[in-house]
C-alpha positions in Angstrom: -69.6 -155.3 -71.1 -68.1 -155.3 -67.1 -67.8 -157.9 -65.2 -68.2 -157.7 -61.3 -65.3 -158.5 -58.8 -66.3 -162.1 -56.8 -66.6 -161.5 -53.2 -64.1 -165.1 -53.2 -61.6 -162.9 -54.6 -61.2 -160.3 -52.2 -60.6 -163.2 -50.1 -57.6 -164.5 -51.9 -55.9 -161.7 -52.3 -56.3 -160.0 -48.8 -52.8 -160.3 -47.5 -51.2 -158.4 -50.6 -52.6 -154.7 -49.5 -27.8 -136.5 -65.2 -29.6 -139.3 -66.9 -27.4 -142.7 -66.9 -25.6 -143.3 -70.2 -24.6 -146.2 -72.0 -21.6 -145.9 -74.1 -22.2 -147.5 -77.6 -19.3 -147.4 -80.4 -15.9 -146.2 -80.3 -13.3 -145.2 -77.8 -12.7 -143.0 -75.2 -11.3 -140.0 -77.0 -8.5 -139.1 -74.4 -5.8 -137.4 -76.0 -6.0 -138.8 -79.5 -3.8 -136.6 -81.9 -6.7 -137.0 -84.8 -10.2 -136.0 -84.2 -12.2 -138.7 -82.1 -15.8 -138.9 -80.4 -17.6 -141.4 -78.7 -21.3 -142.4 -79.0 -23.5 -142.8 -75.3 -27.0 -143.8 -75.9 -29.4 -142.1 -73.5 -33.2 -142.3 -72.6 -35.6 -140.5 -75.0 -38.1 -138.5 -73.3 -41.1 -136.5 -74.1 -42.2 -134.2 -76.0 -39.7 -136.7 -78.2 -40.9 -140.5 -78.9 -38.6 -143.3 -77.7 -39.9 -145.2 -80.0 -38.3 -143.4 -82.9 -36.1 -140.8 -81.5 -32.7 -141.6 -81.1 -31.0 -139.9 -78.1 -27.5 -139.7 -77.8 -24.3 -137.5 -76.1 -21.4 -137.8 -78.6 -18.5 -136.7 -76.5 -15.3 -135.4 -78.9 -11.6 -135.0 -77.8 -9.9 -131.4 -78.3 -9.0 -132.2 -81.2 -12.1 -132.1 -82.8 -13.5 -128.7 -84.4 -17.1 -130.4 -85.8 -19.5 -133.0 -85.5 -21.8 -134.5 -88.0 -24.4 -136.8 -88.5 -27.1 -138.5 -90.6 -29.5 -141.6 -90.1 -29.8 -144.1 -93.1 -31.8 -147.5 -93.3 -28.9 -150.2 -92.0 -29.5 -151.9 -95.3 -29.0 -148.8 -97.6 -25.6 -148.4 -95.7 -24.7 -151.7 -96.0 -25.1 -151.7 -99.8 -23.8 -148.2 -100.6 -20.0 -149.1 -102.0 -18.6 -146.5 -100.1 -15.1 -146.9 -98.4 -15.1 -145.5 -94.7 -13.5 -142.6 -95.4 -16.1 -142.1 -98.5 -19.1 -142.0 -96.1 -17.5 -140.1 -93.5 -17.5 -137.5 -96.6 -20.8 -138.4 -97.7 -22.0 -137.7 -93.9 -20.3 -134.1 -93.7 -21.9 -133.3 -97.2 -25.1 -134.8 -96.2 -26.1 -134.6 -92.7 -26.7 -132.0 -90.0 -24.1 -130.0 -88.2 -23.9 -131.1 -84.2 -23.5 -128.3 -81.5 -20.6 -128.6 -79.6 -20.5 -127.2 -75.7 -17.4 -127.2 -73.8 -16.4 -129.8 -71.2 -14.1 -128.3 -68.7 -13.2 -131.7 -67.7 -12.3 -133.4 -70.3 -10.6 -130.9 -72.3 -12.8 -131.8 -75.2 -16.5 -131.0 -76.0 -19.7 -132.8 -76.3 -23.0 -132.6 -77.7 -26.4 -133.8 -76.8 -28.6 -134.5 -80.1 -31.7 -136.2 -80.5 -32.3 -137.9 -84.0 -36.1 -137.9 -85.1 -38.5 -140.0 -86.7 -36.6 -143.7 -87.7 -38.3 -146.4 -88.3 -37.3 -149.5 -88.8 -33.7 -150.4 -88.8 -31.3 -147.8 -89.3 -27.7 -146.8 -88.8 -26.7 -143.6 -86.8 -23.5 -142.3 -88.3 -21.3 -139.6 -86.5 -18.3 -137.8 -87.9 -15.4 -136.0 -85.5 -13.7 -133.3 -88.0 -10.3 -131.3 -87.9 -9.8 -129.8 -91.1 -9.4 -132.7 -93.3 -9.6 -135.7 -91.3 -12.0 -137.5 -90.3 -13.3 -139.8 -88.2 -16.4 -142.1 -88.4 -18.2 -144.0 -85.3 -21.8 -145.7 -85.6 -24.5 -146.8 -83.9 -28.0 -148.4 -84.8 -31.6 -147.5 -83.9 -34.7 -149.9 -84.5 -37.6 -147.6 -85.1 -41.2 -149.1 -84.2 -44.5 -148.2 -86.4 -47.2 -148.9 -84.4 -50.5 -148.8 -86.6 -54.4 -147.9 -85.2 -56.1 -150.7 -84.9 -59.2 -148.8 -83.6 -60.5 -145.5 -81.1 -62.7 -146.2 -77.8 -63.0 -145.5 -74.2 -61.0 -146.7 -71.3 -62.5 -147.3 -67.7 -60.5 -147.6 -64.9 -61.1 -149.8 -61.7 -62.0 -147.8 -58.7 -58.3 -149.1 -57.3 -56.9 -147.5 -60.3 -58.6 -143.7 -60.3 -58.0 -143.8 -56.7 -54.1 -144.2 -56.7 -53.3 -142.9 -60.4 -55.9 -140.1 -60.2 -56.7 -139.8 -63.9 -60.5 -140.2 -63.9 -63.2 -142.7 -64.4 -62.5 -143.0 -68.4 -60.4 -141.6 -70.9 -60.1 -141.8 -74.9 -57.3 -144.0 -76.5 -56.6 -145.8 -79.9 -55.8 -149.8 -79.6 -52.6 -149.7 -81.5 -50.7 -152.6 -83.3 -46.8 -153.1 -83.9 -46.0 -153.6 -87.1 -42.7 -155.7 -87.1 -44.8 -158.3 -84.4 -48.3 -158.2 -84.3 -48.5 -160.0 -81.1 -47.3 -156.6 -79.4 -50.4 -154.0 -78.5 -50.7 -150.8 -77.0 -53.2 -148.3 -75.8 -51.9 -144.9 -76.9 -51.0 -142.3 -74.3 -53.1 -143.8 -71.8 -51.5 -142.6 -69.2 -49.8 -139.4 -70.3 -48.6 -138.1 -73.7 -45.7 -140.7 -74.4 -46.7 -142.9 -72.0 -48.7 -146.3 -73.5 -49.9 -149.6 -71.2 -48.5 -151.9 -73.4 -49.7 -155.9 -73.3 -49.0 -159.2 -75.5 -51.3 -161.3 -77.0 -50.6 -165.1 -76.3 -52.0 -168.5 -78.0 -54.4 -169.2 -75.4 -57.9 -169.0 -76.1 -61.2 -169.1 -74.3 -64.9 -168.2 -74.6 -68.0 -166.9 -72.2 -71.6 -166.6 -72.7 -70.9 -163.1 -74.6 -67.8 -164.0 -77.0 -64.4 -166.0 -77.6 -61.6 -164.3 -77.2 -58.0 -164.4 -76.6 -55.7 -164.3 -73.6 -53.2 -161.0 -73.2 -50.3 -160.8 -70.8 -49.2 -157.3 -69.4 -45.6 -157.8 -67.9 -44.5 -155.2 -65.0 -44.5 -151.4 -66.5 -43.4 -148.0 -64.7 -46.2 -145.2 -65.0 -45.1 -141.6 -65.0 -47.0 -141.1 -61.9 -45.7 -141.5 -58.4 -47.2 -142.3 -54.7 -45.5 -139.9 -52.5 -42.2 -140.8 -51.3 -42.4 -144.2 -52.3 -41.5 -143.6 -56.3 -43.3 -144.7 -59.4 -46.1 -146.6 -59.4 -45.8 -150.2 -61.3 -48.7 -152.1 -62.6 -49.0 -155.9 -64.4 -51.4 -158.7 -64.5 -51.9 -161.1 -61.8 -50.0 -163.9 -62.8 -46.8 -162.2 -63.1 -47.9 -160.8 -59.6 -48.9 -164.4 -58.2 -46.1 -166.0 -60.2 -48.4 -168.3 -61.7 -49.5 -168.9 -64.8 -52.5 -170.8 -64.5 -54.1 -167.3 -63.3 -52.8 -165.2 -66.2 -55.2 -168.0 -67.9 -58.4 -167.9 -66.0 -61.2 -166.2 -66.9 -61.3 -164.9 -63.0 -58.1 -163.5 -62.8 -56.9 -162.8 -67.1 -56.5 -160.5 -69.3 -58.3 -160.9 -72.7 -59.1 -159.6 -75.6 -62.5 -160.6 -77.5 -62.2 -161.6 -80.8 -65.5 -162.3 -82.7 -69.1 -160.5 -82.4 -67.6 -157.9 -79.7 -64.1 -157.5 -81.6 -61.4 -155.7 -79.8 -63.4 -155.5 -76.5 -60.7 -156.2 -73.4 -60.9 -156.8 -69.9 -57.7 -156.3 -67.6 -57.2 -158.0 -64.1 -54.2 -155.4 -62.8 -52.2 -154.8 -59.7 -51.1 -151.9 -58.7 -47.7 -151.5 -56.7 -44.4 -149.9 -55.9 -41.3 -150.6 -54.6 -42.1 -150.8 -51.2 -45.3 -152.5 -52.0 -49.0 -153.3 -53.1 -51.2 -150.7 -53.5 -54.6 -153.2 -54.5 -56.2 -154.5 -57.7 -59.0 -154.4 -59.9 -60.2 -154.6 -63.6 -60.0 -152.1 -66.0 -62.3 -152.3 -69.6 -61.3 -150.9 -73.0 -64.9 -150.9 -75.5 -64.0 -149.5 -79.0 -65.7 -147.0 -80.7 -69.2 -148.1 -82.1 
């Protein structure tokens, strides 16, 4: 089902035409006479899966000859019995061996390591080694486990295949979070990794064709860009209004249908970036039949 732009809208909305680290556990290693390392959470990105890849740099002083480490679910760690020098052991015996590359600045090494495939919540455990002492720093890593909902077809608004140059449709599965089922996504819709993502909220409505349910799509980055001016950014048109009220109209929301055309949504976006607007228009997903 598509529904056709008003010419009263066009109206209203005339005028509107190294990556960076973040340190997690532990301290700097300096010039600690034991072995020491540091944990600095970084941004995962494709081929791997932010949303259960871990990516970190664990930087070591020069006193450290190895670097272990192993995920476990936070609540299997918790309950384990082991002292902290125990599951330092138990993480040398049971986890995977870092590679260490030389920093010429600090004296020390580092490593950059990406940790696959957690779900849920989980505790990253790291070990600096010299000989027979050891030293344990942590972090933790809530994995998400989004599940299909179901397959269909896309359609982009004529604004949308004319800045994000992607086509007129493509194929994507309607995908569900597990730990919140207000939280959807549309797999790879963009690129491989990259998802539009939208929430669904407790306000209702109904037309002619079905009832259905109001979804919000806050501001999102695209891995696509507009010439000099960066990444372009799209959302719905209340958070690009500011109002509310809009994000709730059946003129200007986003909605999902819930009943006889189940899973059928209709998207009021604007595209923009930093500099800017770039336009709107209303995009369709229709599931599989």
């Amino acid at each position: 089902m598509k529904r056709y732009i008003d010419g009263l809208l066009a109206l209203l909305f005339l005028s509107v035409a190294f990556t960076a680290c973040t340190q997690d556990e532990g301290s700097m290693p300096g010039k600690d006479a034991n072995p020491n390392l540091v944990i600095f959470t970084q941004k995962t990105i494709a081929p791997n899966n932010p949303d259960n890849d871990g990516t970190y740099r664990v930087a070591v002083n020069n006193k450290t000859t190895e670097v272990y480490y192993l995920a476990e679910k936070t609540t299997t760690v918790k309950s384990n019995g082991m002292s902290e020098a125990s599951y330092a052991d138990y993480v040398v015996s049971k986890g995977k061996k870092a590679i260490l590359a030389a920093d010429s600045l600090s004296g020390g090494s580092y490593s950059d390591i990406v940790v696959p495939e957690m779900v849920g919540d989980n505790t990253v455990s790291f070990v600096a080694v010299n000989g027979g002492q050891k030293t344990l720093r942590q972090t933790t890593f809530f994995g998400l486990l989004w599940k299909d909902v179901v397959a269909g077809t896309y359609t982009f608004s004529a604004t949308a295949q004319k800045w994000l140059k992607l086509g007129t449709t493509v194929s994507t599965t309607l995908q569900q979070l597990d730990s919140d089922p207000t939280q959807y996504r549309l797999k790879n819709l963009y690129a491989p990794g990259s998802h539009l993502k939208f929430t669904l909220t407790k306000n209702t409505g109904s037309d002619s064709y079905d009832s259905y349910d109001y979804v919000r799509v806050p501001g999102q980055e695209l891995p696509l860009t507009y010439g000099t001016n960066g990444a372009i950014s799209i959302r719905d048109i209340g958070y690009w209004q500011g109002d509310d009220s809009m994000a709730f109209s059946p003129d200007y929301g986003c909605y999902m249908y819930n009943n006889a055309h189940k899973y059928e949504i209709t998207f009021a976006f604007q595209l923009y970036v930093a500099a800017g607007n770039l336009g709107y228009g209303w995009d369709y997903f229709e599931p599989a039949q």
